[in-house]
C-alpha positions as CSV (number, residue, x, y, z in Angstrom):
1,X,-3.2,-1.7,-19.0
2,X,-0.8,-4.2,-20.5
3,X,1.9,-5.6,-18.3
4,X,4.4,-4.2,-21.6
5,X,2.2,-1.1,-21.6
6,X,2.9,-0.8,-17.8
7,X,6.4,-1.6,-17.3
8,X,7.8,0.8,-20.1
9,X,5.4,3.7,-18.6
10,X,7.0,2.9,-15.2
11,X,10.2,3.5,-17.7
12,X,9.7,5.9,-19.6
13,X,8.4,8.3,-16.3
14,X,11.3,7.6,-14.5
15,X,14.4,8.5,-17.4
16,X,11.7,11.8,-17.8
17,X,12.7,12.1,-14.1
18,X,16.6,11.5,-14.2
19,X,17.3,13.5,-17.1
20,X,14.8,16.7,-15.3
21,X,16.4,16.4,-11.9
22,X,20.4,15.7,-13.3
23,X,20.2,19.3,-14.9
24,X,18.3,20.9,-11.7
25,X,21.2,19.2,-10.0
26,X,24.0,20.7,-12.3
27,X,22.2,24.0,-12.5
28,X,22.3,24.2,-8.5
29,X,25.6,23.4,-7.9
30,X,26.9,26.2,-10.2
31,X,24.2,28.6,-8.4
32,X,25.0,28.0,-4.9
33,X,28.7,27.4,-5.5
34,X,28.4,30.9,-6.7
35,X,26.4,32.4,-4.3
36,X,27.9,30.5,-1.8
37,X,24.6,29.3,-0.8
38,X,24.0,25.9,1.2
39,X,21.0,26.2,1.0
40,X,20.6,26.0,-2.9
41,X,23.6,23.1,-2.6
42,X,21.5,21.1,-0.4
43,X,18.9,21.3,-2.6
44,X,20.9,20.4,-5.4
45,X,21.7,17.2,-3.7
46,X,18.1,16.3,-3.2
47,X,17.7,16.3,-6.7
48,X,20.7,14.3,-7.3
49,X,18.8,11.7,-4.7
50,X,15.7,12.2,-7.0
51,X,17.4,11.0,-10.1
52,X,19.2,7.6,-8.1
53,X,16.1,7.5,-7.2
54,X,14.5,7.4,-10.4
55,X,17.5,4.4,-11.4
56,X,16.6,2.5,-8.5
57,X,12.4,2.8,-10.0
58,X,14.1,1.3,-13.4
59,X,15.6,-1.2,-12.2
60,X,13.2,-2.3,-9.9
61,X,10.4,-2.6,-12.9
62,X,13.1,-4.8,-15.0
63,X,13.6,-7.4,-12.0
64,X,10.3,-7.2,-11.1
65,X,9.1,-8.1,-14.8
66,X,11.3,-11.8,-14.4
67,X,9.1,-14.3,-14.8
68,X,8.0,-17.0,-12.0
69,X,11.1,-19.8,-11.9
70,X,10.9,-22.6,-9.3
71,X,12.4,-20.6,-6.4
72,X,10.2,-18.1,-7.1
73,X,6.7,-19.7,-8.0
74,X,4.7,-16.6,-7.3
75,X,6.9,-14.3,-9.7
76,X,9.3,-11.6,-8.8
77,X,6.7,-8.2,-8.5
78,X,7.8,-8.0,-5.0
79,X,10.6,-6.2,-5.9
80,X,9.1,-3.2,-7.1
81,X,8.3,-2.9,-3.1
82,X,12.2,-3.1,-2.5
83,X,12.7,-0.6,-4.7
84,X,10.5,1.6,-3.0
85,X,12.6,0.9,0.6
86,X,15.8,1.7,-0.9
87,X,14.4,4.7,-2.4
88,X,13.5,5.6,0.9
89,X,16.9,4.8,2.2
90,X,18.7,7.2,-0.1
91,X,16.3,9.9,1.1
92,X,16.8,9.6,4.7
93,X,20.9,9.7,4.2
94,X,20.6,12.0,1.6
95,X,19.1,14.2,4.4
96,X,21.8,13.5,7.3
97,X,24.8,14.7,5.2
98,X,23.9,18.5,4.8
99,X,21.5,18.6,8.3
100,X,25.0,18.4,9.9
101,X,26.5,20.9,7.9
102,X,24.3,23.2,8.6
103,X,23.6,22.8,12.2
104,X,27.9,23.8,11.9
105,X,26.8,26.7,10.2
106,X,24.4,27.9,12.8
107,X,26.5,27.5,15.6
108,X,29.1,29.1,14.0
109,X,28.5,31.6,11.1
110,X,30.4,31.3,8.1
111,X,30.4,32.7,4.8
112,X,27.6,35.1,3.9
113,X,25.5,34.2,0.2
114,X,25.7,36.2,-2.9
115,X,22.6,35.7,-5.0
116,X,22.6,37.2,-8.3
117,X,19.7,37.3,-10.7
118,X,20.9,34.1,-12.5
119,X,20.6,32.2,-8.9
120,X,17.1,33.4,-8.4
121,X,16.1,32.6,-12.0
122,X,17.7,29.1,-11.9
123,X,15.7,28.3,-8.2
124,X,12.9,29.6,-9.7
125,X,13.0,27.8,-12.6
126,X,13.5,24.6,-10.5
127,X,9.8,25.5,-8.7
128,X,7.9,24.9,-11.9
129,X,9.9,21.7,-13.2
130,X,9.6,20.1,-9.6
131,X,5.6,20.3,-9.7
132,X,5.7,19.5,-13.5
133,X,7.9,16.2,-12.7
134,X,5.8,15.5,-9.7
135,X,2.3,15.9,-11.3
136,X,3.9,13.5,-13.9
137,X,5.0,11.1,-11.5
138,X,2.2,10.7,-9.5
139,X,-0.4,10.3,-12.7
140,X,1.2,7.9,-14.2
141,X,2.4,6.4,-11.0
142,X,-1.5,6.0,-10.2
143,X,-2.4,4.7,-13.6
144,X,0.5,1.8,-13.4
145,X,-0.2,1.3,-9.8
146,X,3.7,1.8,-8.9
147,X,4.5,2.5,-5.3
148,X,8.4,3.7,-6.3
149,X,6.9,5.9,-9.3
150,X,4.2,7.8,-6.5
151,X,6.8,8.3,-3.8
152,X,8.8,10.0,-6.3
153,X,6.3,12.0,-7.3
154,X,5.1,13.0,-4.0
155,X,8.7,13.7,-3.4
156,X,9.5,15.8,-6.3
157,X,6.3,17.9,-5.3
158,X,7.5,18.6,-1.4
159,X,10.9,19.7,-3.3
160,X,9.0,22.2,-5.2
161,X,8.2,23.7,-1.9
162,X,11.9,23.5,-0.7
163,X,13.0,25.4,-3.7
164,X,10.0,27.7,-3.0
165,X,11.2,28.3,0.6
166,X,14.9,29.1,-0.7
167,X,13.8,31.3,-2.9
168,X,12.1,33.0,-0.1
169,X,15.2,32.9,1.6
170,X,17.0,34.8,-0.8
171,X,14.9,37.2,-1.0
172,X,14.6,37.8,2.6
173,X,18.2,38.3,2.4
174,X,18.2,41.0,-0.3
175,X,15.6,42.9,0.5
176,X,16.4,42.6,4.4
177,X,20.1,41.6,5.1
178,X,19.2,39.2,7.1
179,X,21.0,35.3,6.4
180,X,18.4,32.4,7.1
181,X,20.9,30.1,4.8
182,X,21.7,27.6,7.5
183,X,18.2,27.4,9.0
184,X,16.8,27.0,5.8
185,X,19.2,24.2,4.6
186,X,18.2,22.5,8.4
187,X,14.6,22.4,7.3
188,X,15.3,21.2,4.2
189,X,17.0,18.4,5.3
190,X,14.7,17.3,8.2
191,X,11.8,17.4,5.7
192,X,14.3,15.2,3.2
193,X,14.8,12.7,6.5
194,X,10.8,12.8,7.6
195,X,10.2,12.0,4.2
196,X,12.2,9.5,3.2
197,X,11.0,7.8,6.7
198,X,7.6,8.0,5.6
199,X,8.1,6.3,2.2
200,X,10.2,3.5,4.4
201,X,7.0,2.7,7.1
202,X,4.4,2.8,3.7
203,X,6.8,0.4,2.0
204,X,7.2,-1.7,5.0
205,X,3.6,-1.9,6.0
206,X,3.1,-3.2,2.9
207,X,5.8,-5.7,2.6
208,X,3.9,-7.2,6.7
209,X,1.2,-7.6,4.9
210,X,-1.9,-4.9,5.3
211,X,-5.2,-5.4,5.4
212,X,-5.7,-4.8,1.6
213,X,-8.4,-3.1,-0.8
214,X,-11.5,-2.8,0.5
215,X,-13.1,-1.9,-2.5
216,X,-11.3,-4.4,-4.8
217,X,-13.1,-7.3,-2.0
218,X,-16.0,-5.7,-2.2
219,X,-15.8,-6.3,-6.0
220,X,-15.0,-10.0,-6.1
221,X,-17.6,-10.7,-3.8
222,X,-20.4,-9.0,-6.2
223,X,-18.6,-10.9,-9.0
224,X,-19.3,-13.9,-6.9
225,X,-22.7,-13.6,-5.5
226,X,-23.4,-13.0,-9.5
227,X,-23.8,-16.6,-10.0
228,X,-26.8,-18.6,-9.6
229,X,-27.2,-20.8,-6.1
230,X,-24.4,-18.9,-4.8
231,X,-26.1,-17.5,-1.2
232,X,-23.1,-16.2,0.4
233,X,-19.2,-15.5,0.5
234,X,-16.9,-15.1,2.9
235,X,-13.4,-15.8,3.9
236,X,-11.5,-14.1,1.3
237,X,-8.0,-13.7,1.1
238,X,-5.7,-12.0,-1.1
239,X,-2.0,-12.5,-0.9
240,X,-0.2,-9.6,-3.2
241,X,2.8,-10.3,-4.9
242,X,3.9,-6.7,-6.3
243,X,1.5,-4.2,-8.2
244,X,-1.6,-5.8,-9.4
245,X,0.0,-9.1,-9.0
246,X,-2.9,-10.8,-6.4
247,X,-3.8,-14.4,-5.8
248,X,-6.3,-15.8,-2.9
249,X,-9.0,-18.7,-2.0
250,X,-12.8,-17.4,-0.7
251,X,-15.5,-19.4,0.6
252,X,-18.8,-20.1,-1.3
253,X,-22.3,-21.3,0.0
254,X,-24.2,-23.3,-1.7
255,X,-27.3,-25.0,-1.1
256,X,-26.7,-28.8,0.1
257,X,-29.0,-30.0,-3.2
258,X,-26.1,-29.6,-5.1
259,X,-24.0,-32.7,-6.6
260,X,-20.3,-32.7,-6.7
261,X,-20.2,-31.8,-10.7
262,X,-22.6,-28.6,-10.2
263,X,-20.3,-27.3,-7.5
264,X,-17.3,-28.5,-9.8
265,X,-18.7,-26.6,-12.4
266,X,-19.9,-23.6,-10.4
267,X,-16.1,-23.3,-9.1
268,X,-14.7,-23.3,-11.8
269,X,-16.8,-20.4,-13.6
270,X,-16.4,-18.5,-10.5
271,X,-12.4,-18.8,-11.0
272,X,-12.5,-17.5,-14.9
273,X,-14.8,-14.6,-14.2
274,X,-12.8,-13.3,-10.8
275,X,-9.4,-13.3,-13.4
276,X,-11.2,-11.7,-16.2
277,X,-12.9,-8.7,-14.1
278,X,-10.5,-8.3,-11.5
279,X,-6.9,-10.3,-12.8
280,X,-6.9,-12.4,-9.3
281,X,-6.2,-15.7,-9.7
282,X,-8.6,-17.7,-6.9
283,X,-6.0,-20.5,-6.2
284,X,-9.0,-22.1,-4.1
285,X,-12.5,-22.1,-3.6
286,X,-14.2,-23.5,-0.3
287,X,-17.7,-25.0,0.1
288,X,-20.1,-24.5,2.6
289,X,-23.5,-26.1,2.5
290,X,-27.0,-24.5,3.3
291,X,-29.4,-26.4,5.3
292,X,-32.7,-26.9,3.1
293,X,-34.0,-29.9,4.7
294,X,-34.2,-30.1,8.2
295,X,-36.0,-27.6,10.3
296,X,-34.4,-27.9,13.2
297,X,-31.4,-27.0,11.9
298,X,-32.8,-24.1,10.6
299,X,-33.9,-23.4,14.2
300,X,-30.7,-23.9,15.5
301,X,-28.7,-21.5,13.3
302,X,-31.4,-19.5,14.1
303,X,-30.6,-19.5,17.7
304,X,-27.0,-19.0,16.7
305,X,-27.5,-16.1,14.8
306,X,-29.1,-14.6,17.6
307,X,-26.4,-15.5,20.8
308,X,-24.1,-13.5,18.4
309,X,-26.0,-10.6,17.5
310,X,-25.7,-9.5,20.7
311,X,-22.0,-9.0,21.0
312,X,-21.0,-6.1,19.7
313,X,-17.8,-7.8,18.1
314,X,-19.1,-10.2,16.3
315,X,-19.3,-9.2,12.7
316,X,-21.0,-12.6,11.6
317,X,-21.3,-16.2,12.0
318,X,-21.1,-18.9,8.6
319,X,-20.1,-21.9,7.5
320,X,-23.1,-23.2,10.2
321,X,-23.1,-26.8,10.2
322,X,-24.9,-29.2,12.5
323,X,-25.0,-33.3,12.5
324,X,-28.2,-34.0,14.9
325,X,-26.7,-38.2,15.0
326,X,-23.2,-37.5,16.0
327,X,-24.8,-33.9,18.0
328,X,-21.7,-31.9,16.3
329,X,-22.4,-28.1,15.9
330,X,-19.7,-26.1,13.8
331,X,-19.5,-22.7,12.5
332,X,-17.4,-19.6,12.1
333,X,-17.3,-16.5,14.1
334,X,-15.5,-13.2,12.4
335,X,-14.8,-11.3,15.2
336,X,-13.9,-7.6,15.2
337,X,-10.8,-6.1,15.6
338,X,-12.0,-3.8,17.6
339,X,-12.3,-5.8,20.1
340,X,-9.9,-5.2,23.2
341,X,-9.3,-9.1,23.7
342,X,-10.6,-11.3,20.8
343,X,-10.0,-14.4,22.5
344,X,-12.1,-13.4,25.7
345,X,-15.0,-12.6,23.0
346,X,-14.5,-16.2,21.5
347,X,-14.6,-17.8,24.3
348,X,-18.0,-15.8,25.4
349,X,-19.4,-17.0,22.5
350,X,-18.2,-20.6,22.8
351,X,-19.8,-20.6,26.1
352,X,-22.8,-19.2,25.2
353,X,-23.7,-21.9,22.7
354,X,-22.4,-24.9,24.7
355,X,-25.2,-23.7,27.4
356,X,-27.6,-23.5,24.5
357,X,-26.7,-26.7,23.1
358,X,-26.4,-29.1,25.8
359,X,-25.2,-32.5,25.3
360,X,-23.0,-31.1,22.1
361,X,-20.0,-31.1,20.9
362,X,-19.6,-27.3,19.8
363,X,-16.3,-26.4,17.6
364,X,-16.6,-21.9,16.8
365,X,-13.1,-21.2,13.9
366,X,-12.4,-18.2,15.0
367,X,-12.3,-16.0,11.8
368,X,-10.9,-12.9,10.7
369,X,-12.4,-10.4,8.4
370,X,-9.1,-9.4,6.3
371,X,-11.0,-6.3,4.7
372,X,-12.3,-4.9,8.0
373,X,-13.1,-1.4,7.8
């Protein structure tokens, strides 16, 4: 999908949302100010914080959608991830206001509801359109790969479920005489806060920095490995700058026969292909060479291969690289994160090949696998 095609989706989904949640809103208000329900009136301002919400989505997609400027080089995407926070935000105090009102309430008892058949057909009614507008969100949330457009969804489907459980509540008290108004509008409102939490920690997880798609690495390195005297890649990276909006560098090895204009060349079909299947842009693309002429060198990443296969937390050694003349060994080790103390397991290793090497001058880059599983 288009960029265009994506952005007026993100659109289009969310005024679907604002005009769906502004009449649930209105509808509310007149039922529970009639039946003097808080419960219903809570709920009525939860979907008054879906439909701000629902703004703050809009508005988010047409900043996000600025073009890169000199401040910004890597373009403005981001955003859509600040949108998400504040979207958040407006959950958790949308959930504050009425979870004090009606802890009031249950200390001391007020006025008791009066639900009539246009209350329960209005809450009713608000069941279905919450899990239409939710199933809605979250499709076309997935397809346009919009955090803000999949937290409202999710949102607007726990809301079915609040609408549910006052209807419940209503009937309770018909059928029984027994008032679970306050308690009800307390639930309500700690599931608004917990959930407008949980859409903040996603958001800000996100915004650190997380480990990333595996899948989508496990991709680009197929894509890679594609190509012809390619025998290995490692080190990728990919920096995301809002929804589908990923640049990186990786590591290649290539066999040391090859000039500077077939690695040139290599590189730079390796660069088009990644954008084309996969729309990352491979800002760089490191070289390591294979040893196919000296035996001993062979033997000797050999050897290495074998100190570390017998830690447990190291994943795997490249970039192996050994100058007999100036007796210089280098390589990198991609150490687990499972490992209690990484550093303790680098140093292991590092003394590990010094004893196997004496006499040289051992240098181990410490490397991170940034799609660990």
């Amino acid at each position: 999908m288009d960029k265009n095609a994506r952005d007026s989706l993100v659109i289009k989904t969310s005024v679907t949302g604002i005009v769906a949640n502004i009449v649930l809103s209105a509808l509310k208000v007149v039922a529970g100010l009639l039946s003097h329900s808080m419960a219903i009136l809570t709920d009525a301002l939860n979907n008054m914080t879906d439909a701000a919400s629902s703004i703050v989505t809009i508005i988010g997609t047409k900043l996000a959608s600025k073009p890169a400027d000199k401040k910004h080089p890597f373009g403005h995407g981001r955003i859509e991830y600040l949108s998400s926070l504040i979207i958040g935000t407006l959950v958790v105090f949308a959930g504050l206001s009425p979870l004090k009102e009606a802890v009031k309430a249950i200390i001391k008892p007020s006025v008791l509801p009066d639900y009539s058949a246009v209350t329960l057909a209005v809450v009713s009614s608000a069941v279905l359109v919450k899990i239409l507008v939710g199933r809605l969100f979250v499709l076309n949330g997935k397809k346009t790969n919009s955090d803000a457009l999949v937290n409202s969804g999710k949102d607007a489907l726990f809301d079915s479920f609040i609408s549910a459980a006052t209807l419940v509540g209503a009937l309770v008290f018909l059928f029984a005489g027994i008032s679970v108004e306050p308690y009800l509008a307390a639930a309500i409102s700690l599931f608004i806060i917990r959930a407008g939490f949980e859409m903040i920690s996603e958001t800000v997880s996100k915004l650190l920095g997380e480990s990333g798609d595996l899948e989508k690495a496990i991709a680009i390195k197929k894509t890679i490995m594609e190509f012809e005297g390619v025998e290995g890649a490692y080190d990728l990276v990919l920096n995301n700058y809002g929804p589908d909006a990923f640049s990186g560098s990786v590591h290649i090895a290539v066999p040391d026969t090859y000039s500077a204009w077939e690695i040139d060349d290599l590189i730079r079909a390796i660069q088009i292909k990644v954008y084309k299947e996969h729309k990352v842009i491979l800002n760089a693309v490191g070289v390591y060479s294979i040893n196919t002429k000296n035996p001993e060198i062979s033997e000797a990443e050999d050897k290495v291969l074998a100190i570390a296969e017998k830690n447990e937390f190291v994943r795997q050694i490249h970039g192996f690289h050994m100058n007999i003349e100036k007796k210089t060994l280098r390589f990198d080790a991609v150490i687990s994160f499972d490992a209690k103390d990484r550093t303790a397991v680098y140093k292991d290793m590092l003394e590990q090949v010094e004893k196997a090497f004496p006499g040289y001058t051992v240098q181990i880059a410490m490397d991170t696998d940034y799609f660990e599983s």
